[in-house]
N, CA, C and O atoms as a CHARMM CRD file, in Angstrom:
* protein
*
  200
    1    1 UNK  N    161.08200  99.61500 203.21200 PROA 1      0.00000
    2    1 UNK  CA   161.60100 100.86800 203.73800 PROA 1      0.00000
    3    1 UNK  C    162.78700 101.36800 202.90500 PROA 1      0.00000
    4    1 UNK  O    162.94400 102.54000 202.56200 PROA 1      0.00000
    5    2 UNK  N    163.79900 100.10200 202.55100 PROA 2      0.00000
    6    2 UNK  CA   164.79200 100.88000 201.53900 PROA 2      0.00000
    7    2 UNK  C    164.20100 101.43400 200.36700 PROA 2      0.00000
    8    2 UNK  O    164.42500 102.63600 200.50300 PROA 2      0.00000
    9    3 UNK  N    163.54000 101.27200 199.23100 PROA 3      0.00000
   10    3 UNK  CA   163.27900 102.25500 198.09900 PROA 3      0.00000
   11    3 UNK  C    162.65800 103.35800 198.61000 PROA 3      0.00000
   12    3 UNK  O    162.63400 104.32700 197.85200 PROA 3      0.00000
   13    4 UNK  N    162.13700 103.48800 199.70800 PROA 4      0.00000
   14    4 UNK  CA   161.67000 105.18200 200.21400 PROA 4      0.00000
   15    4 UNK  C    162.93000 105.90400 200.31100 PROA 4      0.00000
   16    4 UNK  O    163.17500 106.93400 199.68400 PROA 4      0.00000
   17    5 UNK  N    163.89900 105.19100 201.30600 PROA 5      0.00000
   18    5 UNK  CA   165.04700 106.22100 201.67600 PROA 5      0.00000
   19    5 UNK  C    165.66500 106.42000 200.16500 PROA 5      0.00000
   20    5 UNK  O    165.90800 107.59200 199.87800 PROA 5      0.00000
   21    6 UNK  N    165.89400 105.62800 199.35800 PROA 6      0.00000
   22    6 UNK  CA   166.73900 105.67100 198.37000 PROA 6      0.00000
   23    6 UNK  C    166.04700 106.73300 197.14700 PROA 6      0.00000
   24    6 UNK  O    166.74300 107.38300 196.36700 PROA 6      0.00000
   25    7 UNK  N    164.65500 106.74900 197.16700 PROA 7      0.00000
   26    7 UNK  CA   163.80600 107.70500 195.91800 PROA 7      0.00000
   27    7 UNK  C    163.77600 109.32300 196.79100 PROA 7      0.00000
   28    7 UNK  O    163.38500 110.21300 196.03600 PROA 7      0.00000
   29    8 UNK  N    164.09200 109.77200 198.10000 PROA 8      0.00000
   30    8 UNK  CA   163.77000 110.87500 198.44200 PROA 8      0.00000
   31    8 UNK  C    165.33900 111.39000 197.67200 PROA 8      0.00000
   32    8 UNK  O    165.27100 111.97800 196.59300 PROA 8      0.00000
   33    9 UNK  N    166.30600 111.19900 198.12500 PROA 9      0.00000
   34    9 UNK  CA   167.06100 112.50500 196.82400 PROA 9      0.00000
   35    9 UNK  C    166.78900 112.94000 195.65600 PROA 9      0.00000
   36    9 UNK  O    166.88700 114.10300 195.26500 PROA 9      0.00000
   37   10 UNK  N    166.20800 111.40600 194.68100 PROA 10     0.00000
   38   10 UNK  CA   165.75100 111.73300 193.80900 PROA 10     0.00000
   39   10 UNK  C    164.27100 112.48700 193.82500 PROA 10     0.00000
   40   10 UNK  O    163.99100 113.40900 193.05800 PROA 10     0.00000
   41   11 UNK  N    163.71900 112.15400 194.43800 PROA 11     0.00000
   42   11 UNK  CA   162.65400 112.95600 194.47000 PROA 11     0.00000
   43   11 UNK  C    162.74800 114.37200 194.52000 PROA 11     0.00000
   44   11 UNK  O    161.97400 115.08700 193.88300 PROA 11     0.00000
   45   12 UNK  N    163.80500 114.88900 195.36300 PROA 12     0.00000
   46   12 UNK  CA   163.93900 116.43500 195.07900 PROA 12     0.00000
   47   12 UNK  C    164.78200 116.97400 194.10800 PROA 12     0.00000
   48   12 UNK  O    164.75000 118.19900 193.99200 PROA 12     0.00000
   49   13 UNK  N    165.61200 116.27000 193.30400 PROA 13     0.00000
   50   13 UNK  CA   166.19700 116.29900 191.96200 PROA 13     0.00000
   51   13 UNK  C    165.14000 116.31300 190.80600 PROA 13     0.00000
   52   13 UNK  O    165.26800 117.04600 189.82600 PROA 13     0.00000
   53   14 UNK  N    164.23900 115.57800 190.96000 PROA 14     0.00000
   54   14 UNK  CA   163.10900 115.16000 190.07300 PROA 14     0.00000
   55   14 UNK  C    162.02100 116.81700 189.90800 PROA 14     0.00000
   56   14 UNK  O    161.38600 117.37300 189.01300 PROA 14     0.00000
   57   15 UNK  N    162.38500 117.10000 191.59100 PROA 15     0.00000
   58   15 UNK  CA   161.31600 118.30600 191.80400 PROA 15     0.00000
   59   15 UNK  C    161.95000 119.49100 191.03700 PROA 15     0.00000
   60   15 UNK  O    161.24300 120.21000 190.33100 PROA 15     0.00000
   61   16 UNK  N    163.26300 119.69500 191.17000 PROA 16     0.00000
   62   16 UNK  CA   164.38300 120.66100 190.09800 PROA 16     0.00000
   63   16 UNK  C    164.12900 121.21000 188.94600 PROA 16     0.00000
   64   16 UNK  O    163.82900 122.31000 188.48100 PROA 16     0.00000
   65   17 UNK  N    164.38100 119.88400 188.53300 PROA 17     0.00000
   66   17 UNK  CA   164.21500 119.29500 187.17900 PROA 17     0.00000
   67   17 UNK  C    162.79000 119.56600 186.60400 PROA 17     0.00000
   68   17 UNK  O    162.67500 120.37800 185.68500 PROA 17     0.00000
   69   18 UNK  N    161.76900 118.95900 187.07800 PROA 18     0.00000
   70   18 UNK  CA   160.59800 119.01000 187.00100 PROA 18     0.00000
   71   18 UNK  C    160.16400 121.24100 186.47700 PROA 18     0.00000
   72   18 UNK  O    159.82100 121.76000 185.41500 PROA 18     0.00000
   73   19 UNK  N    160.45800 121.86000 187.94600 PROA 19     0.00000
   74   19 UNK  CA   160.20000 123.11300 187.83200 PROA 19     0.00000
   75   19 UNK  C    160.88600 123.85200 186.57200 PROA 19     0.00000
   76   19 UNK  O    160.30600 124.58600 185.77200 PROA 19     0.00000
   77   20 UNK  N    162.19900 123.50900 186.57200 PROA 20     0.00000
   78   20 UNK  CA   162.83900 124.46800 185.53600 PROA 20     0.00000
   79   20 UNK  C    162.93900 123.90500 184.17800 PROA 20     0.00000
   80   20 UNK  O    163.43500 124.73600 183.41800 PROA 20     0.00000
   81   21 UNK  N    162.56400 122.48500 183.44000 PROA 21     0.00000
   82   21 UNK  CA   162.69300 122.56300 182.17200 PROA 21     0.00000
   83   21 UNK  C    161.29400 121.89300 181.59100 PROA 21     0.00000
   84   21 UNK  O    160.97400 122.05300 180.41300 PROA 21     0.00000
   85   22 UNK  N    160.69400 121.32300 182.28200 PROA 22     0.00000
   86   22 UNK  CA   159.14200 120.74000 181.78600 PROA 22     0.00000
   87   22 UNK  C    158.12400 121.69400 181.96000 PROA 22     0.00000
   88   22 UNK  O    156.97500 121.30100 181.75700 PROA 22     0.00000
   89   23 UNK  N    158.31800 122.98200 182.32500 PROA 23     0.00000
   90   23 UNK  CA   156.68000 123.59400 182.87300 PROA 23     0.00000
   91   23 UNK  C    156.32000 124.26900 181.33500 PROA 23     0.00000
   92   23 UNK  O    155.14100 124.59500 181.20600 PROA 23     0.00000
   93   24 UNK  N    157.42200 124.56500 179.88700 PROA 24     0.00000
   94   24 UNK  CA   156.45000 124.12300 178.92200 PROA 24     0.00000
   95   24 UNK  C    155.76200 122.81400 178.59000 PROA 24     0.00000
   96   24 UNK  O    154.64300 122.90100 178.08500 PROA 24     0.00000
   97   25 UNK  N    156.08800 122.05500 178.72500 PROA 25     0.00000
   98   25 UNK  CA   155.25000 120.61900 178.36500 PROA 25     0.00000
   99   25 UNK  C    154.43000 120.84500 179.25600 PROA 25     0.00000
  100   25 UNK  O    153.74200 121.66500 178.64800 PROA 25     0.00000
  101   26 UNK  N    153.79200 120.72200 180.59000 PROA 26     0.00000
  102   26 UNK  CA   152.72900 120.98200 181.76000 PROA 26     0.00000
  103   26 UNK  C    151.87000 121.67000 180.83500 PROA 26     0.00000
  104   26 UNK  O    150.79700 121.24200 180.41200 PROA 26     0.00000
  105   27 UNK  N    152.39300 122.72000 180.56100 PROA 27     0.00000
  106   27 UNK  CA   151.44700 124.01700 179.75600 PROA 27     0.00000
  107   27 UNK  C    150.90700 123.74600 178.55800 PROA 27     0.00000
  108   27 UNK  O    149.78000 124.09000 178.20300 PROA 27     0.00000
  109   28 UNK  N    151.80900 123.04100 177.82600 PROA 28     0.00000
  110   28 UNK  CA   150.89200 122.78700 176.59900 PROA 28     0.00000
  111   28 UNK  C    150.02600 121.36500 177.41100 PROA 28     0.00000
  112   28 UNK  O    148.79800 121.44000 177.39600 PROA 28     0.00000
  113   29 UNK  N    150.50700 120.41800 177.92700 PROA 29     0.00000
  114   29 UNK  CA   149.39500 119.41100 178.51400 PROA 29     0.00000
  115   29 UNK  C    148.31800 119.63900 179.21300 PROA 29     0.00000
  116   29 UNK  O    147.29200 118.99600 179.43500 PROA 29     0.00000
  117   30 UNK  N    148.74200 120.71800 179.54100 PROA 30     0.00000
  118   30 UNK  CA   147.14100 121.59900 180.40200 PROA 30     0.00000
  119   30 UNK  C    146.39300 122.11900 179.27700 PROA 30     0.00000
  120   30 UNK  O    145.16600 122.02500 179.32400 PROA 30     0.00000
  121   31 UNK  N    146.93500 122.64500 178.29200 PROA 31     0.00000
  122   31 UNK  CA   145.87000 123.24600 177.64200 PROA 31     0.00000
  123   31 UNK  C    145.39400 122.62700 176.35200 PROA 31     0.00000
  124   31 UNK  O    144.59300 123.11900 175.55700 PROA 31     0.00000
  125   32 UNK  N    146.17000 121.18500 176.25500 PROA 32     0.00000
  126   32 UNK  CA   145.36400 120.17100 175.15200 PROA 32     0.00000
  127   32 UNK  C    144.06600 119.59200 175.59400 PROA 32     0.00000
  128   32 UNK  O    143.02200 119.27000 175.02600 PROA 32     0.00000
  129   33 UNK  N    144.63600 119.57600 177.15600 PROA 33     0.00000
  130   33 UNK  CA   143.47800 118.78300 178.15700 PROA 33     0.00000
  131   33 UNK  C    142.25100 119.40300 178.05100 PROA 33     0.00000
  132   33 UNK  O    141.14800 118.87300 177.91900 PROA 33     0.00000
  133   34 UNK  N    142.64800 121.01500 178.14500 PROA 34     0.00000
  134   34 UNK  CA   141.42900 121.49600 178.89600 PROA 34     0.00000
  135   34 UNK  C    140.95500 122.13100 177.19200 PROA 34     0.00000
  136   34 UNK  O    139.81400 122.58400 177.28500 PROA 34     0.00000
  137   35 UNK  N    141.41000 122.25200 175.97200 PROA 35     0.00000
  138   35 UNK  CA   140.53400 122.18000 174.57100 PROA 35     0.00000
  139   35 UNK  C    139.45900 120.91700 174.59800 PROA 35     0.00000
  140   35 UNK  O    138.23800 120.95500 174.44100 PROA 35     0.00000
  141   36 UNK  N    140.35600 119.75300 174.85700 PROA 36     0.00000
  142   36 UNK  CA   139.62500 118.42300 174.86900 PROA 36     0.00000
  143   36 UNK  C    138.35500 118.38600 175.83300 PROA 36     0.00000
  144   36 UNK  O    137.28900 117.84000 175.55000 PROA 36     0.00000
  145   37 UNK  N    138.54400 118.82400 176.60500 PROA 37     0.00000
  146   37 UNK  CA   137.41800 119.05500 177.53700 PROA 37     0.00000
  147   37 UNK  C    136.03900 119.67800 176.99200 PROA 37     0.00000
  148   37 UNK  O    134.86100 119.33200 176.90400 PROA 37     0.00000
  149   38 UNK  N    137.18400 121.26300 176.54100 PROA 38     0.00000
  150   38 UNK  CA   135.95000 122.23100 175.86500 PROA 38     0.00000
  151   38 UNK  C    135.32900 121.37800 175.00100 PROA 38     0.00000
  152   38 UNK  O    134.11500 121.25800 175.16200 PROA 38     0.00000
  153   39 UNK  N    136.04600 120.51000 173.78600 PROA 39     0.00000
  154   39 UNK  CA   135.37500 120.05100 172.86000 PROA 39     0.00000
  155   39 UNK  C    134.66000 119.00500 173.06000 PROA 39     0.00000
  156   39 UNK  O    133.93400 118.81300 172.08500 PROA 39     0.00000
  157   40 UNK  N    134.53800 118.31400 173.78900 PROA 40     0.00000
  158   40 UNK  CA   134.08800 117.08500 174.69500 PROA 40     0.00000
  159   40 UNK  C    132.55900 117.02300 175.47200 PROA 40     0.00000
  160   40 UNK  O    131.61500 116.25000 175.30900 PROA 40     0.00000
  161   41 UNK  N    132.73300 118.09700 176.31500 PROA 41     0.00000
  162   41 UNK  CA   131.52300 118.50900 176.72800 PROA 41     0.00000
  163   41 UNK  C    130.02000 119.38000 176.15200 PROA 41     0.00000
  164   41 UNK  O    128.84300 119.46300 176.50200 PROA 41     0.00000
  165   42 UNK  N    130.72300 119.81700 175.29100 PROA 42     0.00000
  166   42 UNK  CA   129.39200 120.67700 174.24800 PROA 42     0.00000
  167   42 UNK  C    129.04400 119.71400 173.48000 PROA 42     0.00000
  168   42 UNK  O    127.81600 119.63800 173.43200 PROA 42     0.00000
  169   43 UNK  N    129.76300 118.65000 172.62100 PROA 43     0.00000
  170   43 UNK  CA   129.80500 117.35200 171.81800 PROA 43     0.00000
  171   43 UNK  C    128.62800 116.36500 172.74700 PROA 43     0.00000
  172   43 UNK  O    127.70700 115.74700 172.21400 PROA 43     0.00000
  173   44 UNK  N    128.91100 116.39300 174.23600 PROA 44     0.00000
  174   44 UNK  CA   127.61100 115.49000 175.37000 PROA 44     0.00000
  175   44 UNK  C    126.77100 115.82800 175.38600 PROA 44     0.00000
  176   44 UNK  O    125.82800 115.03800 175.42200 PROA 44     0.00000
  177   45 UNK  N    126.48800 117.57300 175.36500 PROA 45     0.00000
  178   45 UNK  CA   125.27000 118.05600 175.48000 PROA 45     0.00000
  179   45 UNK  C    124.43000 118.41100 174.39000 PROA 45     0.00000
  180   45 UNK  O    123.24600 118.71600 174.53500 PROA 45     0.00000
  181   46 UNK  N    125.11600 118.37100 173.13600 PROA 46     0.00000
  182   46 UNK  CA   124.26400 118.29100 172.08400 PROA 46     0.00000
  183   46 UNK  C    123.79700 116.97500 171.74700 PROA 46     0.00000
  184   46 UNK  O    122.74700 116.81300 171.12600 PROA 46     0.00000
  185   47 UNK  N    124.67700 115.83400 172.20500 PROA 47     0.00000
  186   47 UNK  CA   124.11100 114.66400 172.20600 PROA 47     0.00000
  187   47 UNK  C    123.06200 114.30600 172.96300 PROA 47     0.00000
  188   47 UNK  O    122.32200 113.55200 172.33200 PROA 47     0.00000
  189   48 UNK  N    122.71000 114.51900 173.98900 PROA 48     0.00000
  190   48 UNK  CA   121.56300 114.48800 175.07500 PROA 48     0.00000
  191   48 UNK  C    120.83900 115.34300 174.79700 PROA 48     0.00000
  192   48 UNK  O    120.40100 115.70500 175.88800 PROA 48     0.00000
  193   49 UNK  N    120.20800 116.19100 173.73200 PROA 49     0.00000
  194   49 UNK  CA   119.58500 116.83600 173.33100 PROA 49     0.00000
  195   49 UNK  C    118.55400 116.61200 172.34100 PROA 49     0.00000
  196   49 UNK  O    117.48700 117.20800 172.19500 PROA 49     0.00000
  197   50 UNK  N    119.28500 115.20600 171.38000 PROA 50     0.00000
  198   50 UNK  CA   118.77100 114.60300 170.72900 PROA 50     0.00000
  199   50 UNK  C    117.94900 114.00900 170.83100 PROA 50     0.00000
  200   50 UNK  O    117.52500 113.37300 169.86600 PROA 50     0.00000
């Protein structure tokens, strides 16, 4: 029960933090993800084609 009580301040410090200086990194990690994806999935289906 103590590391719950003790991580909720941080947890909404974390949430702060989180919103106002990482949502470029999110953004580029969202959209490496979702290239990788694009390139990923056409790469399966031309393989199963074979």
């Amino acid at each position: 029960m103590f590391p719950l009580v003790l991580m909720l301040p941080v947890h909404k410090l974390t949430l702060f933090v989180h919103k106002v200086q990482e949502i470029g990194l999110l953004v580029s990690l969202f959209c490496l993800f979702h290239a990788g994806i694009g390139l990923i999935i056409p790469s399966l289906a031309r393989l199963r084609t074979m």
